[in-house]
C-alpha positions as CSV (number, residue, x, y, z in Angstrom):
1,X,-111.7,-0.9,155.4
2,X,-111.7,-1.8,151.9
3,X,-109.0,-0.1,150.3
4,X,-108.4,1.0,146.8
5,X,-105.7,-1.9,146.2
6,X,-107.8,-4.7,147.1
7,X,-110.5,-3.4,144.7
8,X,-108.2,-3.5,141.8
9,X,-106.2,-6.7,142.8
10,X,-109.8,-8.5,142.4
11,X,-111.2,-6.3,139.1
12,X,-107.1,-8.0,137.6
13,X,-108.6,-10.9,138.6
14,X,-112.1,-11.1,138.2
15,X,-113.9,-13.4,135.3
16,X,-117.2,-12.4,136.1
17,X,-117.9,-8.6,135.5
18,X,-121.6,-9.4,136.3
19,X,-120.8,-10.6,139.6
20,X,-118.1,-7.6,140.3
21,X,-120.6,-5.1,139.5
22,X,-122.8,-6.4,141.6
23,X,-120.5,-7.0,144.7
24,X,-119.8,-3.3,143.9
25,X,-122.9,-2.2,144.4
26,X,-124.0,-3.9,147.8
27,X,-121.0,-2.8,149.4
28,X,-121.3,0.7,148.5
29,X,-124.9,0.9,149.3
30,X,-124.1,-0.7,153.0
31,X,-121.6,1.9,153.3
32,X,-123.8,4.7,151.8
33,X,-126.6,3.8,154.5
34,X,-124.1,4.5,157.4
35,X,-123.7,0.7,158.2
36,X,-120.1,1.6,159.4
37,X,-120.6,3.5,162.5
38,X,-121.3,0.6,165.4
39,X,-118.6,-1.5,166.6
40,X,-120.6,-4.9,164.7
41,X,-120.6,-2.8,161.4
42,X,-117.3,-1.9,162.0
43,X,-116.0,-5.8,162.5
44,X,-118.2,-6.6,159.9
45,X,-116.2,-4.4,157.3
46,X,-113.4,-5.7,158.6
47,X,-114.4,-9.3,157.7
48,X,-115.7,-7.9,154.2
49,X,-111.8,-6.6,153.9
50,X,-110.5,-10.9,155.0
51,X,-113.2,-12.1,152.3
52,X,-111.7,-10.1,149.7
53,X,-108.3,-10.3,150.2
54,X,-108.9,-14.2,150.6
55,X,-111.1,-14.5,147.3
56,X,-107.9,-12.4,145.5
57,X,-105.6,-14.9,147.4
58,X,-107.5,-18.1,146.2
59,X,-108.1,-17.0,142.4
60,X,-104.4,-16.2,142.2
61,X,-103.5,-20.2,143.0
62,X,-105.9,-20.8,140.4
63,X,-104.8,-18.9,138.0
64,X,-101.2,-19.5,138.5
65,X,-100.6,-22.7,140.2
66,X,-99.0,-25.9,137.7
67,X,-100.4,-28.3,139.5
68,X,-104.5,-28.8,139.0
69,X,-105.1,-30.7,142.2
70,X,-102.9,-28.5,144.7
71,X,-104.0,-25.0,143.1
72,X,-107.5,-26.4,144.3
73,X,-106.8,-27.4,147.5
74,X,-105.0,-24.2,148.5
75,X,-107.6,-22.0,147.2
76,X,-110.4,-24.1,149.5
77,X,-108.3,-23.8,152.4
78,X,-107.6,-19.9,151.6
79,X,-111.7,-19.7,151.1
80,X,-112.5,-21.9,154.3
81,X,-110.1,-19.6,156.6
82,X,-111.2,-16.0,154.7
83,X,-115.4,-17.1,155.1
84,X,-114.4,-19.1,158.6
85,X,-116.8,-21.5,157.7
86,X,-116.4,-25.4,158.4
87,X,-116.4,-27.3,155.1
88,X,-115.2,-26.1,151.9
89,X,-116.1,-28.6,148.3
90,X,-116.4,-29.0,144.9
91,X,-118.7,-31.3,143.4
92,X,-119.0,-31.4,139.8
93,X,-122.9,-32.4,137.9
94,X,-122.9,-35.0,135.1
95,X,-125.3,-37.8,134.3
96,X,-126.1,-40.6,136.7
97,X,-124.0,-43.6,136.0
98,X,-127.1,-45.5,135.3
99,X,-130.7,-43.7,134.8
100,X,-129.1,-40.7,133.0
101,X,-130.4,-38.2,135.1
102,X,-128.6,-34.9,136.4
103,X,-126.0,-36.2,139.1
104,X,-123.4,-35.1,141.4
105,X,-120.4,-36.1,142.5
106,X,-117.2,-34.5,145.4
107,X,-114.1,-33.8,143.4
108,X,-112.7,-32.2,146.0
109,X,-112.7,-31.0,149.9
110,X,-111.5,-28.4,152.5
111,X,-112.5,-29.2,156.3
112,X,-111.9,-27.4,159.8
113,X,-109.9,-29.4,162.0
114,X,-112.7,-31.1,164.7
115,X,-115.1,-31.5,161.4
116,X,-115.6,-34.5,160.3
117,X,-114.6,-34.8,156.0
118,X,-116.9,-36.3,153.9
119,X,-115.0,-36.8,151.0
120,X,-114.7,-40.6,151.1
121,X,-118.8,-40.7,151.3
122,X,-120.0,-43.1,148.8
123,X,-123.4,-41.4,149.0
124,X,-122.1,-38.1,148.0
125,X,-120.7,-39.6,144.8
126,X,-123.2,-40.3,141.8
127,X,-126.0,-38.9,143.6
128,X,-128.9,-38.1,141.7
129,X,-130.4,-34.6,141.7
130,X,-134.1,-35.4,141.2
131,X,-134.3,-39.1,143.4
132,X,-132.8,-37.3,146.0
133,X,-135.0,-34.6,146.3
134,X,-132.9,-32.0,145.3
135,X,-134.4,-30.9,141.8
136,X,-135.2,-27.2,143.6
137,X,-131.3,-26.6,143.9
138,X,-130.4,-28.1,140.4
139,X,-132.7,-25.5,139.1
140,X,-131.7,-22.5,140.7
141,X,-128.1,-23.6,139.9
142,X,-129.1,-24.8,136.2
143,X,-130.1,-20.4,136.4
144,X,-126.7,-19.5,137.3
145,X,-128.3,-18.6,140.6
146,X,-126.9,-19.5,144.4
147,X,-128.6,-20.8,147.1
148,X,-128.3,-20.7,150.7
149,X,-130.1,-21.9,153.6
150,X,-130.9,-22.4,157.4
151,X,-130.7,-26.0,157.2
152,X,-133.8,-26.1,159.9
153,X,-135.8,-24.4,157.7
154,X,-135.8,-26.3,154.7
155,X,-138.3,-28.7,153.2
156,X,-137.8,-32.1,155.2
157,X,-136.2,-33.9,152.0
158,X,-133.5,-31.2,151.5
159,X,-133.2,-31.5,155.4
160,X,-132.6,-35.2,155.2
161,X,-129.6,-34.7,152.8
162,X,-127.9,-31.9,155.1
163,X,-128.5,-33.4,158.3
164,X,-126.5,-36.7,158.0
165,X,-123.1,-34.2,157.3
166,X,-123.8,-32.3,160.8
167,X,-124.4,-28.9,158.6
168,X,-126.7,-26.0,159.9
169,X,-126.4,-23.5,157.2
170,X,-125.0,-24.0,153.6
171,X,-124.1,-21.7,150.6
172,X,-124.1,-23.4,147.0
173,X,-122.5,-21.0,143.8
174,X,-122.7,-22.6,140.6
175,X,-119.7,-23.8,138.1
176,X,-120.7,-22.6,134.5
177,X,-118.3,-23.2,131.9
178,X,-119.2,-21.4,128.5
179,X,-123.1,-20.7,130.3
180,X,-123.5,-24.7,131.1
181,X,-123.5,-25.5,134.6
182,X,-120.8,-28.1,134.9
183,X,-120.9,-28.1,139.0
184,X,-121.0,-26.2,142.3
185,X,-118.7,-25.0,145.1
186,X,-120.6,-25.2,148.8
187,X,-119.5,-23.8,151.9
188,X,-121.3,-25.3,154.9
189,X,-121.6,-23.9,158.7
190,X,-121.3,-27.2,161.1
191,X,-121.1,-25.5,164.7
192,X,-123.7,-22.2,163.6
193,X,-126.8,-20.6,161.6
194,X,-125.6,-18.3,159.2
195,X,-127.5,-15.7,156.7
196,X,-125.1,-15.0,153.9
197,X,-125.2,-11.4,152.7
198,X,-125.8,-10.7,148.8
199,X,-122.1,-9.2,149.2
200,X,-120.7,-12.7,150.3
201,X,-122.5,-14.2,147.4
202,X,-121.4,-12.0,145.0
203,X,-117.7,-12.5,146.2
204,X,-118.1,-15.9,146.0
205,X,-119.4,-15.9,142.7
206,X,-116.3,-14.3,141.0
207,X,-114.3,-17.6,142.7
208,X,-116.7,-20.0,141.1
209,X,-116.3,-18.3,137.7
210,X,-112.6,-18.8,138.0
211,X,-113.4,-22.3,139.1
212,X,-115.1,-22.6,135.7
213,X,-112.1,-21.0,133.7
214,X,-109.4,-23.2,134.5
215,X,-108.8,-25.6,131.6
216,X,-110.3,-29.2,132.2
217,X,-108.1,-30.7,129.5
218,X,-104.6,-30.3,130.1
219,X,-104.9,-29.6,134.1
220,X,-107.8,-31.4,135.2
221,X,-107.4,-34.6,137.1
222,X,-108.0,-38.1,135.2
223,X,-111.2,-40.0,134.8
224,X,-113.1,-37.8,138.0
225,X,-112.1,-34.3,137.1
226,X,-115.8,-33.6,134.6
227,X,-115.1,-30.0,134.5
């Protein structure tokens, strides 16, 4: 059950009212429709209850933490463990190294024991967005707008990118600092399908804004750290 407490902890927190709002909203309505009474409703409220208290948890080490690098890492482990998911990242967007175009690159990297990282992959570093079929997701990011995904039931170039990492179902929430999208956070399932719910998007969202609200000048890490 989602108590009073943990609603105001996250509104203390919150950067993005939009996305609050709308959390708000989903979870009432599930609980207005009597999605509470079975036993799965009832675990599933009970996992909505983790995911919140997490996302408070992870936001707080972003918001208070001294040190750029650690503060980051504890909140992707604090995600990873609250959406029990396999992979948690960062990747920020900036032009490709050479042809200019939209790019992206892993900053940084939470895994599940028994999954294998990725964060030394060269090809996940200065990867263009368009050449790698990928221009779809750029745009619905570039809208402020997440994406997830079956990885099965993608279009066979987005497949080819997923495939290669192992991942069957994938969440990306954009980075925006001041309304520009500087980057993403992506949570991927390795070992199962998974539908994300408007609510876990929503949740997720208020993270990324924080993401996007810590300072990139005075806390950000040297030369990699775009955002």
């Amino acid at each position: 059950m989602i108590l009073n407490t943990d609603w105001q902890a996250l509104r203390d927190c919150c950067r993005d009212d939009a996305a609050f709002v709308r959390l708000q909203k989903l979870l009432e309505l599930d609980h207005g429709n009597g999605h509470t009474a079975n036993q799965t409703s009832q675990q599933e409220s009970i996992a909505q209850t983790d995911l919140l208290r997490g996302i408070v948890e992870a936001i707080s080490q972003l918001l208070t933490g001294s040190n750029y690098s650690e503060a980051i890492a504890t909140a992707l482990r604090i995600l990873g463990e609250a959406t029990s998911v396999d992979r948690v990242y960062i990747f920020d967007i900036h032009p490709h190294l050479e042809t200019g175009e939209p790019a992206t690159s892993q900053q940084f990297e939470w895994v599940r024991k028994s999954i294998s990282p990725q964060i030394n992959n060269p090809r996940l570093q200065n990867r263009g967005l368009i050449s790698s079929g990928l221009g779809r997701w750029y745009g619905l990011l570039q809208q402020g707008r997440s994406f997830n995904a079956i990885v099965r039931e993608l279009p066979p170039a987005e497949q080819a990118v997923l495939v290669v990492q192992d991942i069957q179902s994938v969440l990306i929430v954009p980075i925006q600092v001041g309304g520009e999208l500087r980057g993403f956070v992506g949570f991927d399932d390795c070992s199962r399908e998974r539908r994300w719910s408007g609510a876990e998007e929503a949740a997720l969202q208020i993270v990324a804004a924080s993401l996007g609200g810590r300072s990139p000048v005075s806390k950000a890490k040297p030369a990699t750290e775009r955002w």
